[in-house]
Biopython code that builds the backbone (N, CA, C, O; Angstrom):
import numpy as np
from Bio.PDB.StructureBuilder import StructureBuilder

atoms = [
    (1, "UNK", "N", (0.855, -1.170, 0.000)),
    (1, "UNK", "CA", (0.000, 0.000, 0.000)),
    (1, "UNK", "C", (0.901, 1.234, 0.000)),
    (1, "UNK", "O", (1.724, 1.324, 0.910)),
    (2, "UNK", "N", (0.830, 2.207, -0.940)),
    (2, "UNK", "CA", (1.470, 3.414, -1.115)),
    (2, "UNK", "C", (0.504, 4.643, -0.674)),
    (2, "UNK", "O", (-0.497, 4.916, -1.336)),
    (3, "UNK", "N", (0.819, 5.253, 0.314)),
    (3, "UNK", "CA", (0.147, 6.509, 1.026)),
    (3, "UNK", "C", (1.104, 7.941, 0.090)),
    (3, "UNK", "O", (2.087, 7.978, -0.649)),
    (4, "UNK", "N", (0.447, 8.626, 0.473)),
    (4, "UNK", "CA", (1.058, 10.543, 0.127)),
    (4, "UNK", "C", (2.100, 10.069, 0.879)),
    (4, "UNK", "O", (1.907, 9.192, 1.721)),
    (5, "UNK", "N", (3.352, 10.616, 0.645)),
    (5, "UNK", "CA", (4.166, 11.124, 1.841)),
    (5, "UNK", "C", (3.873, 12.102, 3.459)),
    (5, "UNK", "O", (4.416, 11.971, 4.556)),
    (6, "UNK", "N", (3.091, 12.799, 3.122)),
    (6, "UNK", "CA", (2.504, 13.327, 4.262)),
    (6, "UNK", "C", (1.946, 12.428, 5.477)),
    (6, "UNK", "O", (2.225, 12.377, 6.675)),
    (7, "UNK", "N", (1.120, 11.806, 4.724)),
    (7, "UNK", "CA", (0.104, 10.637, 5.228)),
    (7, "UNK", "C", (1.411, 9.698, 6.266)),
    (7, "UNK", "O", (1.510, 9.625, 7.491)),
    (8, "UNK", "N", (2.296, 9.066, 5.134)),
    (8, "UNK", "CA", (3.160, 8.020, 5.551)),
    (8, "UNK", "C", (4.152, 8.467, 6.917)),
    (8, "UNK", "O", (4.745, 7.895, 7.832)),
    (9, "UNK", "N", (3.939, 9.756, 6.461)),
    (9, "UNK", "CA", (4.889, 10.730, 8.112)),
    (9, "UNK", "C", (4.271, 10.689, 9.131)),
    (9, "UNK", "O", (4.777, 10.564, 10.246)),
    (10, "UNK", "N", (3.005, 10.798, 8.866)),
    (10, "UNK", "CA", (1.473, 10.641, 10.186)),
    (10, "UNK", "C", (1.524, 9.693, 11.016)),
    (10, "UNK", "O", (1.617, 9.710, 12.244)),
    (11, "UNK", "N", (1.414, 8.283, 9.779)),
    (11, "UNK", "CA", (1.375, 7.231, 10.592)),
    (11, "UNK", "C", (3.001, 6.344, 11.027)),
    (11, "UNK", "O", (3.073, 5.215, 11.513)),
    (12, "UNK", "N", (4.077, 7.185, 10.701)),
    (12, "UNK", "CA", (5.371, 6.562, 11.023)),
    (12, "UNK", "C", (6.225, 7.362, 11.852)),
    (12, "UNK", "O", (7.358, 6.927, 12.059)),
    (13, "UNK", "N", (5.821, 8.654, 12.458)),
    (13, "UNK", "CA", (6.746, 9.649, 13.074)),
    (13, "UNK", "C", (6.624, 8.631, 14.648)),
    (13, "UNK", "O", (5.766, 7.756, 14.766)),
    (14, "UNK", "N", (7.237, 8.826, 15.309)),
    (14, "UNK", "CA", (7.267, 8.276, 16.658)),
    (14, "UNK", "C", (7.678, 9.728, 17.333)),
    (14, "UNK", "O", (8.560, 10.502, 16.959)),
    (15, "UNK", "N", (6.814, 9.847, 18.383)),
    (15, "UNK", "CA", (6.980, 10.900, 19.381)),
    (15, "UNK", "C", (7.898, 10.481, 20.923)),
    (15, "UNK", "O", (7.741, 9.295, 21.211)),
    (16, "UNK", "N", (8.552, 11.045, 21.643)),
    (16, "UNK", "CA", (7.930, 12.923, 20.886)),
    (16, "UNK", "C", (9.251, 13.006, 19.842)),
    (16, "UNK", "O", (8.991, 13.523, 18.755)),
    (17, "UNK", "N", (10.554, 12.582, 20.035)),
    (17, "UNK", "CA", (11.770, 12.611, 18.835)),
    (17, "UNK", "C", (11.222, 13.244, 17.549)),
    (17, "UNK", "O", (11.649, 14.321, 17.134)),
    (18, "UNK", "N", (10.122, 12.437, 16.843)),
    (18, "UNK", "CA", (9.615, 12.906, 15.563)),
    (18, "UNK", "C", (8.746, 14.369, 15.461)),
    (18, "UNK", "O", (8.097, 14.492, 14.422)),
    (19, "UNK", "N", (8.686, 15.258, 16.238)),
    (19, "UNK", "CA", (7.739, 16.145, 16.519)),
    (19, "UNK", "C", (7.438, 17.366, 15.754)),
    (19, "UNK", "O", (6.379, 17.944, 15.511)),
    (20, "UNK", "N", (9.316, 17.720, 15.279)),
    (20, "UNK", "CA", (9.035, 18.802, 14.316)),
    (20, "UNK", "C", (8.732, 17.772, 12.810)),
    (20, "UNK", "O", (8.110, 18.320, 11.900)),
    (21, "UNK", "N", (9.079, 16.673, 12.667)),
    (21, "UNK", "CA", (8.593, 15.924, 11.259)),
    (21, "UNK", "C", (7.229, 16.200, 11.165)),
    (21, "UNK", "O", (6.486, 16.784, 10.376)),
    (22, "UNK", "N", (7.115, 15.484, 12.417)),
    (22, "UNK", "CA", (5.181, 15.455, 12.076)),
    (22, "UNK", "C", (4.811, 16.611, 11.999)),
    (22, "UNK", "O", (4.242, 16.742, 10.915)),
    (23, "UNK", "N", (4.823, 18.039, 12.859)),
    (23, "UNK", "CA", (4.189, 19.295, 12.467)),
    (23, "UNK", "C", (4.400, 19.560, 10.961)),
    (23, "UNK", "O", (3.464, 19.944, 10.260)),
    (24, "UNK", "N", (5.952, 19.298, 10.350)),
    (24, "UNK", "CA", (6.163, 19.474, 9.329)),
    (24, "UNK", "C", (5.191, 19.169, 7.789)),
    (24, "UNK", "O", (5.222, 19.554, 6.620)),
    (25, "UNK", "N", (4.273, 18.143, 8.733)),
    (25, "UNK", "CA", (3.464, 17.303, 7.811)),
    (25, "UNK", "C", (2.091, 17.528, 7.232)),
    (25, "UNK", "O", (1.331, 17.001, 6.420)),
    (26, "UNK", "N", (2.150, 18.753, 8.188)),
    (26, "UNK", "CA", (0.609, 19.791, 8.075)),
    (26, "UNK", "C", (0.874, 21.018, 6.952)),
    (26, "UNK", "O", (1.894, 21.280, 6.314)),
    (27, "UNK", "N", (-0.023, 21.458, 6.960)),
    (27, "UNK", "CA", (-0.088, 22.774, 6.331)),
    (27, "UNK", "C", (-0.328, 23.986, 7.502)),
    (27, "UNK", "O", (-0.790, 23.783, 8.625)),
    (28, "UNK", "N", (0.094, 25.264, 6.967)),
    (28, "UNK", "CA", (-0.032, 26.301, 8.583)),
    (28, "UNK", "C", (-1.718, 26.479, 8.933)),
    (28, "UNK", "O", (-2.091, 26.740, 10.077)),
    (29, "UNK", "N", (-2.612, 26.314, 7.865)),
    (29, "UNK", "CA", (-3.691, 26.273, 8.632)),
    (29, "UNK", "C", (-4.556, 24.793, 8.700)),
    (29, "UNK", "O", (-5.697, 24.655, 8.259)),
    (30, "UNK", "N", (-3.942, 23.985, 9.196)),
    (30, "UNK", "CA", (-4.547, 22.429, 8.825)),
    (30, "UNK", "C", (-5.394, 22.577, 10.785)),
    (30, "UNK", "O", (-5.304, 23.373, 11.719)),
    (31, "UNK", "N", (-5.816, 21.844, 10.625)),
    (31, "UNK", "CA", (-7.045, 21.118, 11.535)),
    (31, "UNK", "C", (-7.429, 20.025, 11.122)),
    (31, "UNK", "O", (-7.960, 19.505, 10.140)),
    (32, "UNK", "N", (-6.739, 19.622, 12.845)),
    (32, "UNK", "CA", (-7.369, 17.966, 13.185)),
    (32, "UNK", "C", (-8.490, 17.680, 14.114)),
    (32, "UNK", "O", (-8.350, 18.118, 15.256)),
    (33, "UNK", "N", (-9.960, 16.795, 13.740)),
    (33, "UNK", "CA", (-10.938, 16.751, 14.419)),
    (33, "UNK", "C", (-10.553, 15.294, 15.483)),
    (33, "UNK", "O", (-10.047, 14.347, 14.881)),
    (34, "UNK", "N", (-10.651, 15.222, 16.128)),
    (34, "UNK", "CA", (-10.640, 13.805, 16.992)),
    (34, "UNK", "C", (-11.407, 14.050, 18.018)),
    (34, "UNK", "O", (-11.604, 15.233, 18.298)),
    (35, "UNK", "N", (-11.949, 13.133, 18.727)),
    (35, "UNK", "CA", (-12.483, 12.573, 19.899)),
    (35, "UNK", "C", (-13.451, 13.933, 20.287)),
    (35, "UNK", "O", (-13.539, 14.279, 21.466)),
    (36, "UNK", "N", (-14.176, 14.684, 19.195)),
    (36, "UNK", "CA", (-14.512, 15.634, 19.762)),
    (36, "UNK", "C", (-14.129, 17.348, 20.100)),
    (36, "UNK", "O", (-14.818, 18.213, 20.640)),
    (37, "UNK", "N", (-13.030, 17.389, 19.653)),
    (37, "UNK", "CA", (-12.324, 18.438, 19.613)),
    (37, "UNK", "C", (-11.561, 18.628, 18.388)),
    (37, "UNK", "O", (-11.217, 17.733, 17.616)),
    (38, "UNK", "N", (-11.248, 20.307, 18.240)),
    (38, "UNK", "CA", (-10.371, 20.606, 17.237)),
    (38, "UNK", "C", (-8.955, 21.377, 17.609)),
    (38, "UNK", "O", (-8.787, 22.283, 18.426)),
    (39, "UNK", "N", (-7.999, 20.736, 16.757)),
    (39, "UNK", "CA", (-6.431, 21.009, 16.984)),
    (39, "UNK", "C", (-5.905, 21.824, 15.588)),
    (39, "UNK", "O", (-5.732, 21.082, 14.621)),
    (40, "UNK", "N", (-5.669, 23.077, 15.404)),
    (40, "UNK", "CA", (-5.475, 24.123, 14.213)),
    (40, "UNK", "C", (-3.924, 24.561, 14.437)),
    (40, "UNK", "O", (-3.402, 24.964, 15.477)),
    (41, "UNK", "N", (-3.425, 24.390, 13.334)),
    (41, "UNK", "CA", (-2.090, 24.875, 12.966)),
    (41, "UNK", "C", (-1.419, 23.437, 13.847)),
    (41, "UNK", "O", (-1.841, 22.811, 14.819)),
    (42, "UNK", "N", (0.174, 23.241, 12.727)),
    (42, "UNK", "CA", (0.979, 22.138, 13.091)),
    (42, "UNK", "C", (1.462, 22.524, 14.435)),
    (42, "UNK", "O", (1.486, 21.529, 15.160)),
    (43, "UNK", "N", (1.924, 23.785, 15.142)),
    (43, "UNK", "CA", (2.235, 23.536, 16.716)),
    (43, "UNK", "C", (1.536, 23.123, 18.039)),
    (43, "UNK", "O", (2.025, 22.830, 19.130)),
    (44, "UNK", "N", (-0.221, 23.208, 17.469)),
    (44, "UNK", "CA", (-1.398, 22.960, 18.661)),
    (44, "UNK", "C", (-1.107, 21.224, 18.132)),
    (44, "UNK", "O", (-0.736, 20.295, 18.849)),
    (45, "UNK", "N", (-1.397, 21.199, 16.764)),
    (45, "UNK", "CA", (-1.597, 19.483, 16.286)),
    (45, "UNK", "C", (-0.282, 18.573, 16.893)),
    (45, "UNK", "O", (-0.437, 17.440, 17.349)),
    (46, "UNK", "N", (0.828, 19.157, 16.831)),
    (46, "UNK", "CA", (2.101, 18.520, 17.192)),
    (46, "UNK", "C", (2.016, 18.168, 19.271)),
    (46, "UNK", "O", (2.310, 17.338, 20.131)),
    (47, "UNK", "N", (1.409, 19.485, 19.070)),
    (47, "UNK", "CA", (1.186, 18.765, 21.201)),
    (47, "UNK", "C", (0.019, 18.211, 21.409)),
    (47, "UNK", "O", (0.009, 17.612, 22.485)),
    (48, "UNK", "N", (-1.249, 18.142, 20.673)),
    (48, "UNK", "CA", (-2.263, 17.134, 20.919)),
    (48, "UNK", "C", (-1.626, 15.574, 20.536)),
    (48, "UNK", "O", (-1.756, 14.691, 21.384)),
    (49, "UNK", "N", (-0.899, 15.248, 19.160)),
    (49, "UNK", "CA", (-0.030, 14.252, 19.182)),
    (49, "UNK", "C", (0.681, 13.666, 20.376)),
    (49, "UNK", "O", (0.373, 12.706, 21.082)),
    (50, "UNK", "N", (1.793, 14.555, 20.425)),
    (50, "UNK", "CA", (2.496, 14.464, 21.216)),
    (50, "UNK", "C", (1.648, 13.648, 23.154)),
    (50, "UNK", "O", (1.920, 12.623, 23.779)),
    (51, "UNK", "N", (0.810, 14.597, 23.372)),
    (51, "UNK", "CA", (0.016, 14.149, 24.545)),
    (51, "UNK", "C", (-0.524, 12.872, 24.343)),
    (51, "UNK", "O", (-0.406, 12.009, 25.213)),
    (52, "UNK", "N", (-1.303, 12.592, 22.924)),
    (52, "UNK", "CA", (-2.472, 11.545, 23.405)),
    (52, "UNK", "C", (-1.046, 10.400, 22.929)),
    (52, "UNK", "O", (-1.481, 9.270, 22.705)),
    (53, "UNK", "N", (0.152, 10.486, 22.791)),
    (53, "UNK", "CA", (1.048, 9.037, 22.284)),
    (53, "UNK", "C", (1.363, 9.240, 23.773)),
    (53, "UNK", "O", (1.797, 8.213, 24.295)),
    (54, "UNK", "N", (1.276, 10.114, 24.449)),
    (54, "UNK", "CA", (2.065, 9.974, 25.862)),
    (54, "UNK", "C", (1.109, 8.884, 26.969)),
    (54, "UNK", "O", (1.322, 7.865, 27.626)),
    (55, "UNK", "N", (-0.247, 9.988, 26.644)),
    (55, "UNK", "CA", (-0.981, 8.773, 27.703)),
    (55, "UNK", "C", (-1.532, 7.673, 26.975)),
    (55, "UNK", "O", (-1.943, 6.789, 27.727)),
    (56, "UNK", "N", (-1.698, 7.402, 25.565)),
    (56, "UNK", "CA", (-2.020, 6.011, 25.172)),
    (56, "UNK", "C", (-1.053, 5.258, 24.544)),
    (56, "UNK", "O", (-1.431, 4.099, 24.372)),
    (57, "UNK", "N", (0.037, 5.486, 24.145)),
    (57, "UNK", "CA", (1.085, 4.615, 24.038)),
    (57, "UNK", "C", (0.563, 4.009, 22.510)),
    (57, "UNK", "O", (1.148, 2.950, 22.285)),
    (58, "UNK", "N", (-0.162, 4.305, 21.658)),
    (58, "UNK", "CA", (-0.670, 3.828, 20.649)),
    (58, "UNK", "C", (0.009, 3.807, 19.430)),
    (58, "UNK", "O", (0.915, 4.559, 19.072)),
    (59, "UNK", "N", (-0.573, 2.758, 18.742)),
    (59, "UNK", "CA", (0.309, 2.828, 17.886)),
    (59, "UNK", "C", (-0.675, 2.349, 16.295)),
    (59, "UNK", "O", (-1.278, 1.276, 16.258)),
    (60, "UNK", "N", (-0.684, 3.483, 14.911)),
    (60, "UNK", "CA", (-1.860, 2.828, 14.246)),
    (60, "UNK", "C", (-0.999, 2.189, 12.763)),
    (60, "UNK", "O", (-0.054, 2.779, 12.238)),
    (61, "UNK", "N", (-1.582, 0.869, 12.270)),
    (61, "UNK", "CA", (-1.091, 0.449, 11.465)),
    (61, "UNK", "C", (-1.751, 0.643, 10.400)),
    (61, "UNK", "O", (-2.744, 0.018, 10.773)),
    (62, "UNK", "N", (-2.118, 1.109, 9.038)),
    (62, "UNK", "CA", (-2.668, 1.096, 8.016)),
    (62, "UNK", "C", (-3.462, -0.448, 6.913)),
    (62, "UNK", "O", (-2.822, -1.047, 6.049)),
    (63, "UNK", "N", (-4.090, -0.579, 7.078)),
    (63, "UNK", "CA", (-4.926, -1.631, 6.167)),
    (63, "UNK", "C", (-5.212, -1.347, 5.177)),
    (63, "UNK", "O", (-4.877, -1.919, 4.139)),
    (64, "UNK", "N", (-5.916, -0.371, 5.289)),
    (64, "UNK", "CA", (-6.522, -0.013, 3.469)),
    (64, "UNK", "C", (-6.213, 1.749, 3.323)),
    (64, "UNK", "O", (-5.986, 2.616, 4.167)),
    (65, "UNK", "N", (-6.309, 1.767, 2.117)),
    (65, "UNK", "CA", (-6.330, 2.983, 1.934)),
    (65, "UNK", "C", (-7.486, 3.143, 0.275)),
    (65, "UNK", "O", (-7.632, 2.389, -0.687)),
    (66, "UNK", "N", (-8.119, 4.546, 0.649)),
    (66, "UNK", "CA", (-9.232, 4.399, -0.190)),
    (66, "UNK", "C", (-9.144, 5.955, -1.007)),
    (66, "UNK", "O", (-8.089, 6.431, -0.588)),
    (67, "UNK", "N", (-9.581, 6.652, -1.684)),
    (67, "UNK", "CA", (-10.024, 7.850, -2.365)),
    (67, "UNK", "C", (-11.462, 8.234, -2.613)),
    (67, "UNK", "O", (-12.173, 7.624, -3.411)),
    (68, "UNK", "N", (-11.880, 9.312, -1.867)),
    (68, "UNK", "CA", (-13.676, 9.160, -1.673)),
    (68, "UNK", "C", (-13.982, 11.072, -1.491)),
    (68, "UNK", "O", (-13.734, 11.617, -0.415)),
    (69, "UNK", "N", (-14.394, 11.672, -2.396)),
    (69, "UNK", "CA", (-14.982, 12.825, -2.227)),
    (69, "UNK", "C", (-13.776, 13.772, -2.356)),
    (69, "UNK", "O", (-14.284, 14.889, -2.454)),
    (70, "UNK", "N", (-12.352, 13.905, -2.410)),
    (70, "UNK", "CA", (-11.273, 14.373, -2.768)),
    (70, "UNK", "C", (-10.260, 14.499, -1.734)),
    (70, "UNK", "O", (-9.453, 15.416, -1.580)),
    (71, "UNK", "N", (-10.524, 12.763, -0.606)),
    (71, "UNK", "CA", (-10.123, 13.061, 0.176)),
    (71, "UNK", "C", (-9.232, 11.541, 0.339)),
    (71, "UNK", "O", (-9.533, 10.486, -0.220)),
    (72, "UNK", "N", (-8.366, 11.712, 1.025)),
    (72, "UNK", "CA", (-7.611, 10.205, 1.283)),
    (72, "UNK", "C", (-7.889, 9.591, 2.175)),
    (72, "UNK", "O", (-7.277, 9.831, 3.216)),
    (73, "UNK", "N", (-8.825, 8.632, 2.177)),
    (73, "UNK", "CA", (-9.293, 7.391, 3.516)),
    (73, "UNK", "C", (-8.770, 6.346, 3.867)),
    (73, "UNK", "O", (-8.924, 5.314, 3.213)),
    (74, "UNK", "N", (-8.014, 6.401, 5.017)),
    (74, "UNK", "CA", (-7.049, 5.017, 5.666)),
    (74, "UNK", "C", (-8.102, 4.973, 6.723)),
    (74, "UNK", "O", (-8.684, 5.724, 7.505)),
    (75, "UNK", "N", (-8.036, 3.080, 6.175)),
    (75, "UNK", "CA", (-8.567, 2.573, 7.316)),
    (75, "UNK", "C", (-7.559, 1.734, 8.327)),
    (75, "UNK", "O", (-6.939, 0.832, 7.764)),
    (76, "UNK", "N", (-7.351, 1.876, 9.501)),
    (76, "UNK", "CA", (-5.711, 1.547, 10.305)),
    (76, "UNK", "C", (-6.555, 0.947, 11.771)),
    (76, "UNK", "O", (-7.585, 1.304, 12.343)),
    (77, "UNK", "N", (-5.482, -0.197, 12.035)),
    (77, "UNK", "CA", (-5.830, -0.644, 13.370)),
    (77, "UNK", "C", (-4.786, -0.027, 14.283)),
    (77, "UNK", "O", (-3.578, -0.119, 14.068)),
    (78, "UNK", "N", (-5.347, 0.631, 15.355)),
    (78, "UNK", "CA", (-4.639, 1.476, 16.727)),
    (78, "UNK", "C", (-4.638, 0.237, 17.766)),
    (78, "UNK", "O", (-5.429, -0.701, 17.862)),
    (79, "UNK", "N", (-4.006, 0.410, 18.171)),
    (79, "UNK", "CA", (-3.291, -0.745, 19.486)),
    (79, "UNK", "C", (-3.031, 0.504, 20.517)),
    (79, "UNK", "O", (-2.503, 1.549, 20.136)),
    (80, "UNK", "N", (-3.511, 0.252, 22.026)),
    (80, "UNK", "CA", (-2.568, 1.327, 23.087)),
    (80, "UNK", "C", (-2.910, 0.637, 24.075)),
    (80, "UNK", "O", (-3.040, -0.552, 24.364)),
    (81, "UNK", "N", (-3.058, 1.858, 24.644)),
    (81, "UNK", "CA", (-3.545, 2.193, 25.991)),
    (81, "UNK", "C", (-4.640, 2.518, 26.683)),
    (81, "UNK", "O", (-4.676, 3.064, 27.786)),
    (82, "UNK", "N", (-5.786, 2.073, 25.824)),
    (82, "UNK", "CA", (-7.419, 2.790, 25.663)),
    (82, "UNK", "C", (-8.262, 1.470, 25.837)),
    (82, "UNK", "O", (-7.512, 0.509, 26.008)),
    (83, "UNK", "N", (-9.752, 1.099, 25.845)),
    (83, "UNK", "CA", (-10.508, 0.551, 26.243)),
    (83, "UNK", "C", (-10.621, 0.237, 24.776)),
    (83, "UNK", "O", (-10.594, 1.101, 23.899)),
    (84, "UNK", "N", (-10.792, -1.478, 24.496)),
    (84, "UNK", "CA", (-11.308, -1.257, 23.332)),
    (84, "UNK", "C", (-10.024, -1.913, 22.424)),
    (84, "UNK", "O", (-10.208, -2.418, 21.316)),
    (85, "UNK", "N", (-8.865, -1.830, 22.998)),
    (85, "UNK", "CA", (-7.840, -1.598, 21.960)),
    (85, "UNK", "C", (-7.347, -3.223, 21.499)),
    (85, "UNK", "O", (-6.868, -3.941, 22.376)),
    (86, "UNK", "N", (-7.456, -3.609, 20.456)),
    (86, "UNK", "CA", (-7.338, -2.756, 19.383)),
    (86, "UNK", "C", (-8.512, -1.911, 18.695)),
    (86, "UNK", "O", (-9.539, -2.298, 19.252)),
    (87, "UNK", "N", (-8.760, -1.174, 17.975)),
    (87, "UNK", "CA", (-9.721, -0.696, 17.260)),
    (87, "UNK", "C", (-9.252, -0.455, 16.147)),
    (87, "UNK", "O", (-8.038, -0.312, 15.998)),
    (88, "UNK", "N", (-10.243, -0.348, 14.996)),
    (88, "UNK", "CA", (-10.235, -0.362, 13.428)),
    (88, "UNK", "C", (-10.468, 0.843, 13.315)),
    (88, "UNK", "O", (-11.683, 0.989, 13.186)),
    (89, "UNK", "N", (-9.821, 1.999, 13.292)),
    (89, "UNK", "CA", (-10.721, 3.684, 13.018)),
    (89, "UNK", "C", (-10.157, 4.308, 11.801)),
    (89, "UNK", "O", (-8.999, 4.106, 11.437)),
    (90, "UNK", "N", (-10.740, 4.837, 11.369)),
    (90, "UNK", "CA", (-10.761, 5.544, 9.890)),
    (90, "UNK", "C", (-10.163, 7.008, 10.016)),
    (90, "UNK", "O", (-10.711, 7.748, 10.833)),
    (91, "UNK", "N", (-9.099, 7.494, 9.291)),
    (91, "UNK", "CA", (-8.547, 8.547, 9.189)),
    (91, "UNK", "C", (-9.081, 9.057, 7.950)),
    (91, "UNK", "O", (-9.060, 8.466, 6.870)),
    (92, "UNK", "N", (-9.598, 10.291, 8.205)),
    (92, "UNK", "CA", (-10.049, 11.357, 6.608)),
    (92, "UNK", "C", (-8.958, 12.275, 6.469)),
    (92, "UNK", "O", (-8.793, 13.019, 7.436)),
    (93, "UNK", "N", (-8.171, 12.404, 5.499)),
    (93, "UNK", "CA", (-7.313, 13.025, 5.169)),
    (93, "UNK", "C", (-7.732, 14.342, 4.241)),
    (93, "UNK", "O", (-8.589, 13.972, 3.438)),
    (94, "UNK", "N", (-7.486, 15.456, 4.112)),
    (94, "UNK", "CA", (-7.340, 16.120, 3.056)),
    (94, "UNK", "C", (-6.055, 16.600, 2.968)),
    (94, "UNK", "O", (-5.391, 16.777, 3.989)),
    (95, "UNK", "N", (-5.482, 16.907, 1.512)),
    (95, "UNK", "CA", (-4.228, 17.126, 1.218)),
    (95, "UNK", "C", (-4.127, 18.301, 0.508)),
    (95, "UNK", "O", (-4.889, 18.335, -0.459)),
    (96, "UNK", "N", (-3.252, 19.543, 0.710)),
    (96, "UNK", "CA", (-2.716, 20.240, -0.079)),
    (96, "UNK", "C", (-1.485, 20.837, -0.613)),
    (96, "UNK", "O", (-0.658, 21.576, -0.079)),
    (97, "UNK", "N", (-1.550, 20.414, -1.620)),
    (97, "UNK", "CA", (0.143, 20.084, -2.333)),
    (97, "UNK", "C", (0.906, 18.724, -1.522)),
    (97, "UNK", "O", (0.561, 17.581, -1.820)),
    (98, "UNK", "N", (1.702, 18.917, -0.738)),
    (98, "UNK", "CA", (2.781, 17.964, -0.102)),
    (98, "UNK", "C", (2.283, 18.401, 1.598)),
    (98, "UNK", "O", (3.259, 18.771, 2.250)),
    (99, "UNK", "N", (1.452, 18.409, 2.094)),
    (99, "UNK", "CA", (0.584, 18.574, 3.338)),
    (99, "UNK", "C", (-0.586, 18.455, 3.806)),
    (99, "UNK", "O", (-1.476, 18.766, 3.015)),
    (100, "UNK", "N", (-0.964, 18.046, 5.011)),
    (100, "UNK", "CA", (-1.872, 17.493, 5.439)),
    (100, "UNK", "C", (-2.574, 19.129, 5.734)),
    (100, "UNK", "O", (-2.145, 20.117, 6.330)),
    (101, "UNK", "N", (-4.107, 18.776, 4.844)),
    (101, "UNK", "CA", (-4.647, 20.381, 5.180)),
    (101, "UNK", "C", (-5.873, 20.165, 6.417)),
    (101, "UNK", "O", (-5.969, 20.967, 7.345)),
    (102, "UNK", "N", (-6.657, 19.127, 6.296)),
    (102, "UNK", "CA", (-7.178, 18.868, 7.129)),
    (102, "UNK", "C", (-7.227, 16.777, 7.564)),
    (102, "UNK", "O", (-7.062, 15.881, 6.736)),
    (103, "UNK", "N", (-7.506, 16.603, 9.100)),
    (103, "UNK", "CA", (-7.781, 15.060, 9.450)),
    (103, "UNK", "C", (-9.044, 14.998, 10.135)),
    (103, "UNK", "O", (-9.202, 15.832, 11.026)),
    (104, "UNK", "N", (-10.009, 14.158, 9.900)),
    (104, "UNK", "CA", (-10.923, 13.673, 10.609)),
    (104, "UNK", "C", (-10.607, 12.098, 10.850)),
    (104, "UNK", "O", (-10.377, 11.270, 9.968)),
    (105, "UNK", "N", (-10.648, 11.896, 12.150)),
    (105, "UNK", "CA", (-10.278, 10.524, 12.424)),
    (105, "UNK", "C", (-11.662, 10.148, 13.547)),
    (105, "UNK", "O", (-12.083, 10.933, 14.397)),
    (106, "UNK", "N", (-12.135, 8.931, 13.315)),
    (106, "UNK", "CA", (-13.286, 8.122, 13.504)),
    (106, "UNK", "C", (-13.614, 6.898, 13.891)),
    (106, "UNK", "O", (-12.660, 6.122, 13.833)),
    (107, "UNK", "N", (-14.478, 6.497, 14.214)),
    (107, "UNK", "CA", (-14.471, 5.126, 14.126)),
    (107, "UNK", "C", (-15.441, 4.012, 13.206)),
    (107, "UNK", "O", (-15.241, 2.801, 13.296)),
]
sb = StructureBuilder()
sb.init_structure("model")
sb.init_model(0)
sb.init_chain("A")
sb.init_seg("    ")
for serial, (resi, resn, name, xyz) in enumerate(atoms, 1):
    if name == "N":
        sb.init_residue(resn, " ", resi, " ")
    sb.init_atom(name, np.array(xyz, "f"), 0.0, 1.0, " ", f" {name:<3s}", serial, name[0])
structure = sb.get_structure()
């Protein structure tokens, strides 16, 4: 399975070491939706990262990857530290140019 490069930085940076990679991996106005909340610009997104690998120790592997509405859909199993785990959750990607412009991640 071949992802964007962006994408492949998402799911392969290891924190916190990888931290300026991964911000690197956004665009300056990207927003990430998760669990209910929103994380805008790569330095808020890089410490919501950073936090939730701290307290869940997680880790997501990629299965599929799909193209749906102009957006890039990985479907990835997360392993951690959470109830539940493993889980199958779906990452919505949007991309602009060589960056992640926006993520919705789901289940």
């Amino acid at each position: 399975m071949t992802l964007p490069a962006p994408i492949e930085t998402y799911f392969t940076a290891e924190a916190p070491q990888d931290g300026a990679r991964f911000a690197a991996a956004f665009a300056p106005d990207a927003i990430v939706h998760d669990e209910g909340r929103s994380h805008r610009g790569p330095a808020e997104i890089e410490a919501w990262w950073k936090a939730a690998k701290a307290t869940y120790r997680h880790r997501a592997e990629p299965l599929e990857v799909t193209e749906a509405r102009g957006k890039t859909v990985v479907r990835a199993r997360v392993s951690g530290d959470f109830p539940g785990s493993p889980a199958v959750l779906t990452f919505t990607f949007g991309l602009s140019g060589d960056r992640i412009a926006d993520l919705r991640i789901g289940g």
